[in-house]
KEKE-3310 file (N, C-alpha, C; in steps of 0.2 Angstrom, whole numbers, plus 5000, padded with zeros to 4 digits):
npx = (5004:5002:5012:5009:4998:4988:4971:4963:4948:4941:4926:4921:4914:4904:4899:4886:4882:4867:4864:4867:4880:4889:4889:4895:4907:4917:4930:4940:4951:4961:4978:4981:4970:4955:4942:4926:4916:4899:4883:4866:4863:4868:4872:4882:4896:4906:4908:4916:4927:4933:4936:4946:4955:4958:4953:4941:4937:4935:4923:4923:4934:4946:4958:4967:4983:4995:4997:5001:4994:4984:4976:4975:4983:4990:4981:4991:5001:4999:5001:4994:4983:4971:4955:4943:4925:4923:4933:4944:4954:4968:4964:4971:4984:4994:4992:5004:5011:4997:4999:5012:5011:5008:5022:5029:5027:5033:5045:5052:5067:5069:5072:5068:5054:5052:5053:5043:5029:5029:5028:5016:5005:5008:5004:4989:4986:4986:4997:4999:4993:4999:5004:4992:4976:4966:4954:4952:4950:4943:4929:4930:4946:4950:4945:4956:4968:4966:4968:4980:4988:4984:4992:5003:5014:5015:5008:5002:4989:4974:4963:4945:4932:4919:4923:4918:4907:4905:4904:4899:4887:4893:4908:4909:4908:4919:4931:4931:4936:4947:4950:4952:4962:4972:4972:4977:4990:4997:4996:4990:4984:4967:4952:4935:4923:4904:4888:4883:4877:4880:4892:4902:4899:4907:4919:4925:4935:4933:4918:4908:4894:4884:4872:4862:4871:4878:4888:4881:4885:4898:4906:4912:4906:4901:4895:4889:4879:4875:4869:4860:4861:4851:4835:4835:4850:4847:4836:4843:4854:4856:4851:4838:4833:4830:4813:4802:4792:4776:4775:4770:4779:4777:4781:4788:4785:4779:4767:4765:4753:4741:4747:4757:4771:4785:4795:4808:4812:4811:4807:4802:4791:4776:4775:4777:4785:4796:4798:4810:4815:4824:4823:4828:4828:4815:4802:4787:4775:4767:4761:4763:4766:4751:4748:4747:4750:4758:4766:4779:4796:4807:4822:4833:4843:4835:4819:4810:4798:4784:4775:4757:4753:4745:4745:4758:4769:4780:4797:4800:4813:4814:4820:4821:4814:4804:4786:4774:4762:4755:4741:4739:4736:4745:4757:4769:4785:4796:4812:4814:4826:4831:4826:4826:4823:4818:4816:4801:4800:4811:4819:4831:4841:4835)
npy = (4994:5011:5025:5039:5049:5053:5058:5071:5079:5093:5099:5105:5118:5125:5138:5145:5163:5163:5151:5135:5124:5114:5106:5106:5095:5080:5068:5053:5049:5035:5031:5025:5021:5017:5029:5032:5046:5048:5051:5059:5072:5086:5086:5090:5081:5083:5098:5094:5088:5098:5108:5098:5099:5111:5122:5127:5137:5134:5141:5138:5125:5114:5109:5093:5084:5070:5075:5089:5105:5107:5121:5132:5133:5135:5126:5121:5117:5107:5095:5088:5078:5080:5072:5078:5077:5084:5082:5091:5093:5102:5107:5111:5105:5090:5070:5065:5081:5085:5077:5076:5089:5096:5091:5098:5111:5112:5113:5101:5089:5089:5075:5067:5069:5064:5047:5046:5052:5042:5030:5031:5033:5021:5012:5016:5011:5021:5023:5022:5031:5045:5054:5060:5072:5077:5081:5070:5060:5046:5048:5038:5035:5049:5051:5042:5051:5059:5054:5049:5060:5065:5055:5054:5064:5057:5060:5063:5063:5057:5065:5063:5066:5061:5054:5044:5048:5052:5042:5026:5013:5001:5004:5011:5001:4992:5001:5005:4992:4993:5006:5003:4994:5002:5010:5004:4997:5009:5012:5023:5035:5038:5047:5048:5053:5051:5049:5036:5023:5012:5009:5016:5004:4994:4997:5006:5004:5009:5021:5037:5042:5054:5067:5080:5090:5089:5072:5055:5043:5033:5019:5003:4997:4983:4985:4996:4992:4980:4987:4999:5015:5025:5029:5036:5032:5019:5019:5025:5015:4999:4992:4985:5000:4996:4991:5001:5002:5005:5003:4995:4990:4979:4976:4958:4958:4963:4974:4974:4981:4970:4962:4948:4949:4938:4943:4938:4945:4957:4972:4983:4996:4999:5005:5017:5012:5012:4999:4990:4980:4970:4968:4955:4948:4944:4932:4922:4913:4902:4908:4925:4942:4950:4951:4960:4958:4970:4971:4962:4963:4959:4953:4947:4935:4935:4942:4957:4956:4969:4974:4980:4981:4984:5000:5002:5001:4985:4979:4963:4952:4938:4923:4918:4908:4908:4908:4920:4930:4946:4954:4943:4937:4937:4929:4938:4933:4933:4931:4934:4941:4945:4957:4978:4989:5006:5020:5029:5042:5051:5043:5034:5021:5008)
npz = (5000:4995:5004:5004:5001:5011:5016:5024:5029:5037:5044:5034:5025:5011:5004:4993:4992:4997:4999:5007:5002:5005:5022:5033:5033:5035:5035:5031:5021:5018:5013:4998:4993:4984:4984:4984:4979:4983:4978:4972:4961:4965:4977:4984:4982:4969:4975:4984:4981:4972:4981:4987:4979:4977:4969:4973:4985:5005:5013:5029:5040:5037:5027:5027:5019:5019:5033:5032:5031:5019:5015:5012:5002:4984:4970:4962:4968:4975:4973:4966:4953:4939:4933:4923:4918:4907:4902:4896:4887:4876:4860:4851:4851:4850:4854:4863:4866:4874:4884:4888:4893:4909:4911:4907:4912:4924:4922:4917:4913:4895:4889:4901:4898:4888:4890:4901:4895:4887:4892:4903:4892:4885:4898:4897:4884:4872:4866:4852:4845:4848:4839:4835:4834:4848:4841:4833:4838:4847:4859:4872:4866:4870:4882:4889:4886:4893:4906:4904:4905:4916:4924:4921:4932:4940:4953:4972:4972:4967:4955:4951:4943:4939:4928:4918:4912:4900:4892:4882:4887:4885:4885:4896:4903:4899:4902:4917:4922:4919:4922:4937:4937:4935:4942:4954:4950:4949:4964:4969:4977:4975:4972:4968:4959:4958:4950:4949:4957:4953:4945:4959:4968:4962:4960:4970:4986:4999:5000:5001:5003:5000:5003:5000:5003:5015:5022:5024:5028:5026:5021:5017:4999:5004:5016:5016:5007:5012:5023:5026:5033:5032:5027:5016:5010:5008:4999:4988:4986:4977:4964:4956:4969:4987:4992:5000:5012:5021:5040:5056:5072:5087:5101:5097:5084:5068:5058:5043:5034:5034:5035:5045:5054:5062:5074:5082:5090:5102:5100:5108:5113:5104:5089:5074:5059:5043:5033:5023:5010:5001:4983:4979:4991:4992:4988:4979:4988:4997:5008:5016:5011:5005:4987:4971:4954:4943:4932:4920:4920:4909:4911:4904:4912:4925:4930:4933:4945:4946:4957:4965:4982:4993:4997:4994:4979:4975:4971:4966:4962:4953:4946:4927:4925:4931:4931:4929:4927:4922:4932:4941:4957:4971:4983:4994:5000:5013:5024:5042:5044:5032:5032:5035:5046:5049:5055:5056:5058:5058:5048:5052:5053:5064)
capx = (5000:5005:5013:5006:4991:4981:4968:4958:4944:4936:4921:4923:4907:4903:4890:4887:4876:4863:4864:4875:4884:4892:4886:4903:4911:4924:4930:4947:4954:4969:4984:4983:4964:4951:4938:4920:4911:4892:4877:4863:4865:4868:4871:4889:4901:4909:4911:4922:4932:4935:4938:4953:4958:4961:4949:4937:4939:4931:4919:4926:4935:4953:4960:4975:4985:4998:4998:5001:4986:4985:4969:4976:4988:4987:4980:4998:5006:4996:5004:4985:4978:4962:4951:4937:4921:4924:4941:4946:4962:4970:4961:4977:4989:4994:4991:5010:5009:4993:5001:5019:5009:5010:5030:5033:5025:5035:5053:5055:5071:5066:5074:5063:5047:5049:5050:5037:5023:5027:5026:5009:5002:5008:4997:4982:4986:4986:5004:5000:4990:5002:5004:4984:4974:4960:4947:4952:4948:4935:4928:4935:4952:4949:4946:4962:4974:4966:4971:4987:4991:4986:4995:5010:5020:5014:5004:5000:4984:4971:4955:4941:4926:4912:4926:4914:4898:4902:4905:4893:4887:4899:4913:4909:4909:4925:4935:4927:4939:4954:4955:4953:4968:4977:4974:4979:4996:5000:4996:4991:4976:4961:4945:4933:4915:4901:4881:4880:4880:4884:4900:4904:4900:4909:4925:4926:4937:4925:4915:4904:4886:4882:4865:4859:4879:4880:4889:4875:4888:4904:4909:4913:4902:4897:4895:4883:4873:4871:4868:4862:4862:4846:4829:4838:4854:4842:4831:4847:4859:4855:4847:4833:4833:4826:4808:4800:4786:4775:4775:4770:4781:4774:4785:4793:4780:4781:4763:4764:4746:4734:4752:4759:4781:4786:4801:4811:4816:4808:4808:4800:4784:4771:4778:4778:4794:4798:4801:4814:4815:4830:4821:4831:4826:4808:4799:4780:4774:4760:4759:4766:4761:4747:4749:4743:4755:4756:4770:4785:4801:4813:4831:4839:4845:4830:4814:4808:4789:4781:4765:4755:4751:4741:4746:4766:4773:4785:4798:4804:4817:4813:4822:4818:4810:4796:4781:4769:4757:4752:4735:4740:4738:4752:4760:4776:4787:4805:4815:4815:4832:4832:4822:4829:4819:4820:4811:4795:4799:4818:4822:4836:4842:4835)
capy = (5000:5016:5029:5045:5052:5053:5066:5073:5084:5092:5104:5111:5122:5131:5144:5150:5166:5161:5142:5130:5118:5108:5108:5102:5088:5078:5062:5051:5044:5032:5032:5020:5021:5020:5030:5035:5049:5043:5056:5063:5076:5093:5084:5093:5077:5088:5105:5094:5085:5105:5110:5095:5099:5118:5123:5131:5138:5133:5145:5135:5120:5114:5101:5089:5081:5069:5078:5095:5109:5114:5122:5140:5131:5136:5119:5118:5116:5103:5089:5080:5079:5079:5071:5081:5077:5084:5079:5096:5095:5107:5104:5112:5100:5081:5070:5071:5087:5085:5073:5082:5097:5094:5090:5103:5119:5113:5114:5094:5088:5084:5068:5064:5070:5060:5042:5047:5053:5036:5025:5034:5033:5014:5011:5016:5009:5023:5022:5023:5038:5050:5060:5065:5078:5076:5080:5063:5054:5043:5048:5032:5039:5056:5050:5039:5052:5062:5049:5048:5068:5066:5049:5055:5068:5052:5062:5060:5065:5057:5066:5061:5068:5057:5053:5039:5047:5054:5036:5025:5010:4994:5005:5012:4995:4992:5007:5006:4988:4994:5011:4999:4989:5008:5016:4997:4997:5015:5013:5030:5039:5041:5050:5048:5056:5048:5049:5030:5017:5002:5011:5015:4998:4991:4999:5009:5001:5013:5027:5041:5044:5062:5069:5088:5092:5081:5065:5053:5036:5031:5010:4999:4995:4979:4987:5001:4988:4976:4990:5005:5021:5030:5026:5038:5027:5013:5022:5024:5012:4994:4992:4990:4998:4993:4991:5005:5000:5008:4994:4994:4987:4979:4972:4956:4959:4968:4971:4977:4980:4966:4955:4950:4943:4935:4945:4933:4949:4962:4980:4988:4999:5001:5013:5016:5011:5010:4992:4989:4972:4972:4964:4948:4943:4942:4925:4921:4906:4902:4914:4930:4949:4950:4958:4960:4959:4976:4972:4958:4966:4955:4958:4940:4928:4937:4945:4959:4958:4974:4972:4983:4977:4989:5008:5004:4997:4985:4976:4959:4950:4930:4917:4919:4901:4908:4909:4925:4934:4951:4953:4939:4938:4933:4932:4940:4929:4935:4928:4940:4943:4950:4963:4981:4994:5012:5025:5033:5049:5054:5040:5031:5015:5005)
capz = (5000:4996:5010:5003:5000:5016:5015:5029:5029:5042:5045:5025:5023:5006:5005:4987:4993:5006:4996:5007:4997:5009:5029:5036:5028:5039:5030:5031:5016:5018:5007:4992:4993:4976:4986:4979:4982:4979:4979:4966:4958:4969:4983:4986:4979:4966:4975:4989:4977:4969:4986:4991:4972:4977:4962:4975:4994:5008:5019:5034:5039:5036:5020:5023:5012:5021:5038:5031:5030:5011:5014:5008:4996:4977:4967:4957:4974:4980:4969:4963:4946:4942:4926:4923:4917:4900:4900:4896:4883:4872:4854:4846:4853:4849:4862:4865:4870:4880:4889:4890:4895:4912:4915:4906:4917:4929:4918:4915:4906:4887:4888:4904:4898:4882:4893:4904:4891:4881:4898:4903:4887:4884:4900:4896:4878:4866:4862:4846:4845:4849:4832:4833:4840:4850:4837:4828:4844:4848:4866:4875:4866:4874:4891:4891:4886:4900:4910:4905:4907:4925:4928:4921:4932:4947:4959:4977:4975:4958:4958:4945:4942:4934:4921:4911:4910:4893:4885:4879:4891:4887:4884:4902:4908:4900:4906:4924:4924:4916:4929:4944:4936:4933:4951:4957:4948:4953:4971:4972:4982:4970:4975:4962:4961:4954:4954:4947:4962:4951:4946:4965:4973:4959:4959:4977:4991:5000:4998:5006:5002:5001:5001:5000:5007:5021:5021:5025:5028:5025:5023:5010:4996:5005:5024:5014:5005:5020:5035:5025:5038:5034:5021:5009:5007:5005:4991:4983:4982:4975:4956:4958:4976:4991:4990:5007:5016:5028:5042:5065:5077:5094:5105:5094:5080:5063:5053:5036:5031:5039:5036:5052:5054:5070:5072:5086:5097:5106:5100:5112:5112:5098:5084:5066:5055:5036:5033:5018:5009:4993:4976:4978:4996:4989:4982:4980:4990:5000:5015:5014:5010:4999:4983:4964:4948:4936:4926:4921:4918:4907:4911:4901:4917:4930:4928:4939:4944:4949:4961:4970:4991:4997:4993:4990:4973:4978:4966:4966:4957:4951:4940:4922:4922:4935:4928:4933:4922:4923:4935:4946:4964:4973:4991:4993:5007:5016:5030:5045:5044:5028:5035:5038:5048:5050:5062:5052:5057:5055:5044:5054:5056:5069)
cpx = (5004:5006:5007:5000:4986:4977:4963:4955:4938:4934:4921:4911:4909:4899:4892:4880:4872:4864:4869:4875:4886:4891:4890:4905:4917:4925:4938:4949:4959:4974:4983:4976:4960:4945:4932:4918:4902:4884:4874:4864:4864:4869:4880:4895:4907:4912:4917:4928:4935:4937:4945:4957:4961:4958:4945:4940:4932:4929:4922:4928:4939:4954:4968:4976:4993:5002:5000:4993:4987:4979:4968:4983:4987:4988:4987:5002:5004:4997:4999:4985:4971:4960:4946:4933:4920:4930:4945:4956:4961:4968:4967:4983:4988:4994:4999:5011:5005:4994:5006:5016:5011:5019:5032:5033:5028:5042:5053:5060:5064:5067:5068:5056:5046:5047:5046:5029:5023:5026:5018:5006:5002:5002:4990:4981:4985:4992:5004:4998:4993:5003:4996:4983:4969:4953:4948:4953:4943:4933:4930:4944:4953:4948:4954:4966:4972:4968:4976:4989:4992:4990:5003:5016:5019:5013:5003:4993:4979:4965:4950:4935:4923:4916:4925:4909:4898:4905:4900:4892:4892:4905:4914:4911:4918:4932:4934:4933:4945:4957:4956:4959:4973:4978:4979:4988:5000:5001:4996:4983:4972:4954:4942:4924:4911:4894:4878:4883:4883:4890:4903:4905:4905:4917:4929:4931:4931:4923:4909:4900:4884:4875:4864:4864:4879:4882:4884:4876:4893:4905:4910:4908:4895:4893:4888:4876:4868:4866:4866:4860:4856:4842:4832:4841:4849:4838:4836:4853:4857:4851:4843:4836:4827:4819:4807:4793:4783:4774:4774:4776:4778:4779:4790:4789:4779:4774:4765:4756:4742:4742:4754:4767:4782:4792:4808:4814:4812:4810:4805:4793:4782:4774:4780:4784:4792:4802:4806:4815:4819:4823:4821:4829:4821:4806:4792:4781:4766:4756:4765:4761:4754:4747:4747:4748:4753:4758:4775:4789:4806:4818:4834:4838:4839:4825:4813:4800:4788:4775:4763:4752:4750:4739:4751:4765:4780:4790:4801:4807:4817:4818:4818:4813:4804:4790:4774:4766:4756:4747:4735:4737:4740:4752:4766:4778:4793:4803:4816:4822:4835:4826:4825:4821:4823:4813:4808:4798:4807:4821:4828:4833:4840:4839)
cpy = (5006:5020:5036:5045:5052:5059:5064:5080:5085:5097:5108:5112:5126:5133:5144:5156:5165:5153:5138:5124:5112:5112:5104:5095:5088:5071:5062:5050:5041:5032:5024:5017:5023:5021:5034:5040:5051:5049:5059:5069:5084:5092:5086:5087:5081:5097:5101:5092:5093:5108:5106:5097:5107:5123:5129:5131:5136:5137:5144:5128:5120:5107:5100:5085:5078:5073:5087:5100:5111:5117:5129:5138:5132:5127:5116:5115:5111:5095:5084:5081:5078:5078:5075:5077:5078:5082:5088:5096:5100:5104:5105:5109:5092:5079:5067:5076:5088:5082:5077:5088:5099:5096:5095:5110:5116:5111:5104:5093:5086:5077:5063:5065:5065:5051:5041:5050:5044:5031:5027:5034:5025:5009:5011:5015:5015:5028:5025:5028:5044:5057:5064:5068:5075:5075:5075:5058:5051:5046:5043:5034:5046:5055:5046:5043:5059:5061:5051:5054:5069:5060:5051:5059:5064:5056:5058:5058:5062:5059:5065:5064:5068:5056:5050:5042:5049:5049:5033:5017:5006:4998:5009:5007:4993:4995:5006:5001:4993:5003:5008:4996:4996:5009:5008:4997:5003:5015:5020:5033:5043:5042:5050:5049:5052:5047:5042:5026:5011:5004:5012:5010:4995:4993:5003:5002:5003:5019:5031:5043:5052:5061:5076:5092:5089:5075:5060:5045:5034:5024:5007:4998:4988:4982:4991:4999:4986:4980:4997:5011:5024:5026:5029:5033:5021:5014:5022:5020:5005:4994:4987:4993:4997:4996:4996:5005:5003:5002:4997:4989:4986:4976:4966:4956:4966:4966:4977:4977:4977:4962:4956:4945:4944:4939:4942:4938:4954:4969:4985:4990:5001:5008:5010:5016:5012:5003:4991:4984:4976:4968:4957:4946:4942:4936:4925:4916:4908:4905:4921:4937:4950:4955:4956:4962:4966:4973:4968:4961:4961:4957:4952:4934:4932:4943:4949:4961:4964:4972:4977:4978:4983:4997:5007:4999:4991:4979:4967:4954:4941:4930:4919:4914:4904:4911:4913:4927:4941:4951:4947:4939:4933:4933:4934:4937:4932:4931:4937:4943:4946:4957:4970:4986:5001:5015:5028:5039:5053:5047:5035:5025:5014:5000)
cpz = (5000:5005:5010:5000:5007:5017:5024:5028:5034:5042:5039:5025:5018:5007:4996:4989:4998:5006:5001:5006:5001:5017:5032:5036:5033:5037:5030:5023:5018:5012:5003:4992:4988:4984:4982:4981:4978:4979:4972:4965:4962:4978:4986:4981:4976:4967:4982:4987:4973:4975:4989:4985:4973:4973:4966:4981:4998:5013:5027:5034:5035:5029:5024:5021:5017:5029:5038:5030:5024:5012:5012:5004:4990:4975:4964:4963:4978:4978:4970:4956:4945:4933:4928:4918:4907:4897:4898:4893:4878:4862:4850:4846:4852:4855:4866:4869:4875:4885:4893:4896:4903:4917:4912:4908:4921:4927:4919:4913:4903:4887:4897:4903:4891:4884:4897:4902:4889:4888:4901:4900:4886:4891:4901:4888:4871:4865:4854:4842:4847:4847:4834:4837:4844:4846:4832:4833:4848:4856:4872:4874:4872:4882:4891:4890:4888:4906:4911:4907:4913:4929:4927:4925:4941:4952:4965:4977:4967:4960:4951:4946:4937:4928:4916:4911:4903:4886:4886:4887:4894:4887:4891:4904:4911:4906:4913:4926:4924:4921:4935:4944:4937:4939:4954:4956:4947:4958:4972:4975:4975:4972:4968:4963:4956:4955:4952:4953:4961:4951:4952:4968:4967:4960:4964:4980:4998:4998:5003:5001:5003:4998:5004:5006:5014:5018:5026:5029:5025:5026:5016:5006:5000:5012:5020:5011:5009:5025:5031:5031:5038:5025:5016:5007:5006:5000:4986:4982:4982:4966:4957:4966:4980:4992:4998:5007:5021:5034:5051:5067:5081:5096:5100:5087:5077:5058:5049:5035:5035:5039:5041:5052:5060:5070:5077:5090:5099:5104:5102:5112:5106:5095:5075:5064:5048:5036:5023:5018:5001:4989:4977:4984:4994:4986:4984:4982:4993:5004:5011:5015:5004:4993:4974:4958:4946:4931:4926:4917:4915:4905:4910:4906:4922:4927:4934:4938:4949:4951:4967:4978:4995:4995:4990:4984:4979:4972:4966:4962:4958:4947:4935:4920:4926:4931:4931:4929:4926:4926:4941:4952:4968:4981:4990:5001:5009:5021:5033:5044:5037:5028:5039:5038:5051:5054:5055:5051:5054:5049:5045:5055:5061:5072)
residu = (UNK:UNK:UNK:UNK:UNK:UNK:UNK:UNK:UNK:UNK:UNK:UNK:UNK:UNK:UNK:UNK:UNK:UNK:UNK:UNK:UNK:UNK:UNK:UNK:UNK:UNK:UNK:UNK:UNK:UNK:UNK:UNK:UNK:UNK:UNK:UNK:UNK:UNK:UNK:UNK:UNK:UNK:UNK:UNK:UNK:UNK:UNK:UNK:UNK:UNK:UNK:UNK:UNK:UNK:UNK:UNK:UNK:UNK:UNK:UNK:UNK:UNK:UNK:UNK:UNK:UNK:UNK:UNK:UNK:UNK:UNK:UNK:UNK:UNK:UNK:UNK:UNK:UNK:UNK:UNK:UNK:UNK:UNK:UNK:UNK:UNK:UNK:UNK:UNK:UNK:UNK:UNK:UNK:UNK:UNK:UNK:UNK:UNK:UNK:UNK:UNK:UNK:UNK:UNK:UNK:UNK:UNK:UNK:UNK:UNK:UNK:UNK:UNK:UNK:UNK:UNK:UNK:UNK:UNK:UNK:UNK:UNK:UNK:UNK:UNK:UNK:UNK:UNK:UNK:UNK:UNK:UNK:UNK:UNK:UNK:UNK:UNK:UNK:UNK:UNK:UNK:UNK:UNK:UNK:UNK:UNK:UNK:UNK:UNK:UNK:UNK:UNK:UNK:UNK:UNK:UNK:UNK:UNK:UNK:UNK:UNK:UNK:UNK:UNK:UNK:UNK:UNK:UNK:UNK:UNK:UNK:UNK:UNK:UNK:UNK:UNK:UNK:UNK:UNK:UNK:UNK:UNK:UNK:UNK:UNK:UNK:UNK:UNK:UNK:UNK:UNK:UNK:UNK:UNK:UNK:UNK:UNK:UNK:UNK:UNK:UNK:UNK:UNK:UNK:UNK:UNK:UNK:UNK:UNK:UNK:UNK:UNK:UNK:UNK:UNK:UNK:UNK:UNK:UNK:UNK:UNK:UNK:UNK:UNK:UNK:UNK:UNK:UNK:UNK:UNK:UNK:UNK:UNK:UNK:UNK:UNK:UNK:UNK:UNK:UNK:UNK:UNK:UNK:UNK:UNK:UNK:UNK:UNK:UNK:UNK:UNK:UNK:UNK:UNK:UNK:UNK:UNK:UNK:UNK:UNK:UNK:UNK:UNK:UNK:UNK:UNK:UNK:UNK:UNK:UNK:UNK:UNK:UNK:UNK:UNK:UNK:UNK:UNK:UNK:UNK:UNK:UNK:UNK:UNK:UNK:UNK:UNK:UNK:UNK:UNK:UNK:UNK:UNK:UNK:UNK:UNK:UNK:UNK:UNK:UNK:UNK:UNK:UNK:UNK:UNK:UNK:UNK:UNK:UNK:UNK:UNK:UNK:UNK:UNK:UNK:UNK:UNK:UNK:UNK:UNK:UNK:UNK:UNK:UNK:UNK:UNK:UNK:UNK:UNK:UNK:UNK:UNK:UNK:UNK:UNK:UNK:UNK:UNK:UNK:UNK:UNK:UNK:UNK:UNK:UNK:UNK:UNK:UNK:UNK:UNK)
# end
């Protein structure tokens, strides 16, 4: 594992105006850590990753970088790189040069700028694309040898923002491995922002869940699945995600509707919760919740059947052989233990 890179961030407020952007962010990273930062769209992600990049300042609340405070350090001093979203190269330069560009604001020899573009370039494979410009390069091109420009002067720091959204699905897919193998084979501290949860769990060591500038939970992809922290994170991270219920507790008793689930412990005094069930814990049988097909979703090796049980939609993911028709009516059955509840009123894990 890498030495370098450890970031910390504590109490960072942005205001823009009366708007605040971020309501005090305080977050580790380790060194030699692929970290995600996971949240929809305005939920802060991208103005903290511009704030540890030095791009933007912070209202309050301190940045470091390896035990140092850079938090009034200019961004060229703070030895990161950063891929942007549009990739942002020089349309007039070969990508040579674009790569170069880099070693050479900060005087490089010639002779080690020319082994250090072509070993940069040879890792993310477009070695041989060197002569062209950008505007003779496919989009998949374009982001690699944005890559390469920020992999090449070997930073402490790699900062990405949403760097696959402006390729096509599979070539996402692709690319999504082949960074995981790059930051891997660097060993270097890579923050990478992203509003798609597949991409996150997929390729995070871990990652922090922003919502409406708060961090909302911080753990590993599998920790955040397993145990989410609040009914948000559970609305949002799974494909489908996890189905939300209105549902009672009494004592060791959980009813959903008129259903009723033994729950084998004791939770105390009479109160209302949100009961959360994933897709996949779900199967029809004999007993269960009672519910009414709309709609079968065919996704190849598994179907998802949409059915209404009461007021809520709820979705569940079968075997492609199961045989349901549209208008049915079903039972939906779970084991208690794949049953997460959350408090009605604020939303928290219980």
């Amino acid at each position: 594992m890498s030495a370098v890179g450890r970031v910390k961030l504590q109490g960072i407020v942005k205001r823009h105006g009366n708007v605040t952007a971020l309501h005090g962010v305080d977050l580790e990273i380790a060194p030699g850590e692929f970290f995600a930062l996971l949240g929809p769209s305005g939920s802060g992600k991208t103005t903290t990753l511009r704030i540890l990049a030095g791009l933007e300042n912070a209202n309050e609340g301190r940045v470091h970088v390896d035990g140092a405070d850079v938090t009034d350090v200019e961004p060229g001093e703070r030895d990161v790189a950063m891929v942007f979203q549009s990739y942002a190269l020089y349309p007039h330069m070969t990508v040579y040069d674009n790569i170069a560009f880099p070693l050479r604001m900060v005087g490089t020899a010639k002779s080690a700028i020319d082994s250090a573009v072509r070993e940069a370039a040879a890792k993310v494979r477009i070695d041989h694309l060197l002569a062209r410009r950008p505007g003779q390069l496919s989009g998949g091109q374009q982001q690699r040898c944005a890559l390469a420009r920020a992999i090449v002067r070997k930073p402490r720091l790699f900062l990405l923002d949403e760097p696959l959204s402006n390729l096509d699905a599979k070539l996402r897919l692709e690319t999504r491995v082949e960074l995981r193998k790059l930051q891997r084979s660097l060993d270097v501290t890579t923050v990478y922002v992203t509003h798609d949860q597949e991409e996150a769990m997929t390729i995070a060591d871990r990652m922090a869940i922003f919502m409406e500038g708060r961090i909302v939970q911080v753990g590993t992809p599998d920790e955040v699945y397993a145990r989410p922290a609040s009914v948000d994170v559970a609305g949002f991270i799974g494909n489908p995600p996890m189905n939300l219920l209105p549902g009672r507790i009494a004592a060791d008793r959980l009813h959903i509707g008129d259903h009723m689930v033994a729950l084998g412990r004791d939770l105390g005094a009479e109160r209302e919760v949100t009961v959360g069930l994933r897709p996949a814990a779900l199967r029809a049988g004999p007993t269960g919740l009672p519910a009414k097909i709309d709609l079968i979703e065919h996704l190849g090796d598994t179907k998802l059947v949409i059915c209404r049980a009461g007021e809520s939609m709820v979705k569940m993911r079968v075997d492609k052989a199961a045989s349901f028709r549209d208008g049915d009516d079903i039972r939906i059955g779970f084991d208690p233990g794949e049953i997460h509840l959350f408090e009605r009123q604020s939303g928290r894990r219980l």
